[in-house]
Structures are given as structure tokens and as C-alpha cells.
N, C-alpha and C positions, 0 to 999 in steps of 0.2 A: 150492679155494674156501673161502672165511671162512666158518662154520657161523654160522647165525642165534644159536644158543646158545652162541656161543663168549664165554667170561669175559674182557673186553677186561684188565679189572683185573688178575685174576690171571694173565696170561700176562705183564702189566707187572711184578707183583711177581718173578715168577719165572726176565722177563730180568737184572730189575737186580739179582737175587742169583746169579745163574748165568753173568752175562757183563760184560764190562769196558769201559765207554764213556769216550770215545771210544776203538772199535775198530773190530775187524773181523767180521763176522756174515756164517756159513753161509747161504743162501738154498736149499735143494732142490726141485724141482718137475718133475711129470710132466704132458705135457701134449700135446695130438694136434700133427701138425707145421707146420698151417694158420697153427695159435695162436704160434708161435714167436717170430714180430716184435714181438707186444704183449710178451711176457713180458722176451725180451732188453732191450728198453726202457726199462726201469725200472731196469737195471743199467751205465749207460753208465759209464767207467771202472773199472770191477769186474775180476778175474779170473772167466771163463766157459767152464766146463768142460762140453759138450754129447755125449749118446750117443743114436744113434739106437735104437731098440727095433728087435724081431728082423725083425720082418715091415715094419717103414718106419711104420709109422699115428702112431707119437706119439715123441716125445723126451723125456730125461730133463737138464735145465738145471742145474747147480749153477752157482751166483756166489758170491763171497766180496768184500763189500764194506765200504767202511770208512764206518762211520755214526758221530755225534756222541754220538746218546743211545739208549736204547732206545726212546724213543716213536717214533724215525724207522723202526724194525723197524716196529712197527706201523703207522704209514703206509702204507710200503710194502703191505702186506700188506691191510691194507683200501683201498686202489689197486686193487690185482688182483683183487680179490674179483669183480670183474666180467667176467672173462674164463671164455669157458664151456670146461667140460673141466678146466679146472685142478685138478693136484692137488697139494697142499703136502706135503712129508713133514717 
């Protein structure tokens, strides 16, 4: 989940010198298994690499998708922000 305190700014300054738009952008997230359909959803033509955790209660989702700019990371990202359990790595 998107932390109330999160620096929308400086996570933009720190895509667009760290990463190369239009590209391709890591997505990782843990999250219980209920929540899995919202999460996948946000990722449709993406590559989606899913492992289940040891006991079954939650999954761990990587996507690798190709976005425009870096402001579309952020989108995404405060998208989700409303899915409960999620967690970003």
C-alpha cells in the first residue's frame, strides 16, 4: 500500500534517473491470495511471474511491463493503493 507519507515527487525524480522510458518496469508485490485478481489486473499484457507462500495465505506477484513514462509507474501504483493487504517491495 502507498504510504500517506510517501514523496510522490521524489520517487518521480528518482524513476526518471534510475530508469529508461519508454521501457520496461519491475512491479513486485506480496499480497493474501483472495486479493490476487485485483492485483493481476492492472498487469494485462505484462510478463507475470506468481509464487505461492509456504503455508497458501498469500502470494508473491512480479510483472515486468512496458510503460511510456515514469508518471504511468506512478499511476499504477496509486491505482493499487487501495487494495487491502498489499504489499510493494
Amino acid at each position: 500500500m502507498v504510504d500517506s507519507k510517501f514523496n510522490n515527487e521524489k520517487f518521480l525524480t528518482l524513476l526518471k534517473e534510475s530508469h529508461t522510458f519508454p521501457g520496461e518496469y519491475l512491479f513486485k508485490f506480496i499480497v493474501p491470495v483472495d486479493k490476487k485478481p485485483q492485483v493481476v489486473s492492472f498487469f494485462e499484457g505484462a510478463k507475470i511471474t506468481l509464487k505461492d507462500s509456504k503455508k497458501g495465505n498469500y502470494i508473491s506477484i512480479t510483472a515486468l511491463k512496458y510503460l511510456e513514462e515514469a508518471e504511468d509507474v506512478m499511476s499504477i501504483y496509486n491505482q493499487m493503493s487501495h487494495i487491502e493487504g498489499l504489499i510493494t517491495l
